[in-house]
C-alpha positions in Angstrom: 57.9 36.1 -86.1 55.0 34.1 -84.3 55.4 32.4 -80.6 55.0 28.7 -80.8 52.7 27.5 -80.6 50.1 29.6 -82.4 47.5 27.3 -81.3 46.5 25.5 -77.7 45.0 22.4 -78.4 42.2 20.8 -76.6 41.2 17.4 -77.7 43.0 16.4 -74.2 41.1 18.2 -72.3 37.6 17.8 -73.7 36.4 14.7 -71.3 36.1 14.5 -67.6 37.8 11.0 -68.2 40.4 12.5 -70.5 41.3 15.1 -68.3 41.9 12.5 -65.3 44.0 10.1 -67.2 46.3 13.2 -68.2 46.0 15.0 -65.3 49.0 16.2 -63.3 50.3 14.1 -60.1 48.1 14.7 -57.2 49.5 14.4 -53.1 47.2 12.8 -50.6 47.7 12.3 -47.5 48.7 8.1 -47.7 51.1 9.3 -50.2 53.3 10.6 -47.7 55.8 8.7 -44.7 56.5 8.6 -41.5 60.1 9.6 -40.9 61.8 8.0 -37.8 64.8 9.2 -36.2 67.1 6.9 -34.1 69.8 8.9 -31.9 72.2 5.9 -30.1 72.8 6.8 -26.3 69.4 8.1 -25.5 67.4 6.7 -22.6 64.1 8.2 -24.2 62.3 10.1 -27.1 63.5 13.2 -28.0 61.7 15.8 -29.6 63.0 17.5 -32.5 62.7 21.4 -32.3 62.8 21.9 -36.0 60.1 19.4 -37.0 57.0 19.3 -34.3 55.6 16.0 -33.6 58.9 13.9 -34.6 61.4 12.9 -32.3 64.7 11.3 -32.1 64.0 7.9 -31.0 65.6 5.0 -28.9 65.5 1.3 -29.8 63.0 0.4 -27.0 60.7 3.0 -28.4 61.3 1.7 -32.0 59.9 -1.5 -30.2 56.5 0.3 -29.1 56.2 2.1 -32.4 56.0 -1.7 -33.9 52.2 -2.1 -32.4 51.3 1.0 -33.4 47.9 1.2 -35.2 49.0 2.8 -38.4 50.7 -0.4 -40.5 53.1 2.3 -42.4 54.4 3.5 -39.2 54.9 -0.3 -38.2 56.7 -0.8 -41.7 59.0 2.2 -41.3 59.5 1.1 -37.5 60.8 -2.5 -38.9 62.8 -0.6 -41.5 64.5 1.3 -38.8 65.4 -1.5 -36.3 66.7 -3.5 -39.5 69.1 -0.7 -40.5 70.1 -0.5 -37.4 71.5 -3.8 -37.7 73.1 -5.7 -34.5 72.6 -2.8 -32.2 69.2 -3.6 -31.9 69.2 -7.1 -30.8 67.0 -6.4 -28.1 64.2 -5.8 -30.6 64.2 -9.1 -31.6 61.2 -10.7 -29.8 59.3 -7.7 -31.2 60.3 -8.3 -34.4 59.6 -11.8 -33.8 55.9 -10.8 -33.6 55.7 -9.2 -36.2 56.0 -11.5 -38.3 52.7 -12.4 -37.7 51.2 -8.6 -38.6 47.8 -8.6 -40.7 49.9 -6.3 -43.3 51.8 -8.6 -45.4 54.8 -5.4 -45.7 55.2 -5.3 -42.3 56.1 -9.1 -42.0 58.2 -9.2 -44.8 59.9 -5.7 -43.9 60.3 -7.5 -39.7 61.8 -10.4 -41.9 64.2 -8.3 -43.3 65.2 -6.4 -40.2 65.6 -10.0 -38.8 68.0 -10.7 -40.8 70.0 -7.7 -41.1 70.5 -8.4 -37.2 71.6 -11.6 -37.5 68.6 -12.9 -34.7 70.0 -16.6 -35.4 73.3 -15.9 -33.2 
């Protein structure tokens, strides 16, 4: 009894272009995210043993991340102040201002964390 299969074929492989279009996934770096932690209760940035680099952070420092200069760390800093819902009023005038970003995500994600707060009270 043979193994299947009993022949490899190429005529997916034979052009540069071919090879591209078929190619397996590839991971760059502006693939990946910025992960943000929020711990309630703490009066600044922790940093998380376990993962260098990352810390737990507070609401106030959710606020700074919003002007950082990296627009996906701005879009997952709205994110995170919008999930956090009412307990993050005090983010409001931030989020405010960023609804004027140069990224069109990061005004509609500040939109979004806008309302999930319910600013209009």
């Amino acid at each position: 009894m043979t193994r299947f299969p009993q022949h490899r074929l190429r005529r997916l492989r034979r052009t540069d272009r071919v090879r591209e279009m078929i190619g397996e996934t590839t991971l760059q770096v502006h693939h990946l995210i910025a992960p943000l932690f929020v711990k309630e209760g703490l009066s600044r940035p922790v940093e998380i043993e376990a993962m260098p680099g990352q810390h737990q952070h507070t609401v106030s420092s959710l606020v700074e991340t919003l002007s950082d200069p990296q627009p996906d760390v701005r879009a997952s800093a709205a994110t995170a102040l919008g999930q956090l819902g009412p307990d993050a009023r005090a983010a409001v005038p931030a989020l405010r201002e960023a609804l004027s970003d140069s990224r069109p995500l990061v005004r509609m994600l500040a939109e979004d964390a806008l309302r999930r707060i319910d600013a209009d009270d």
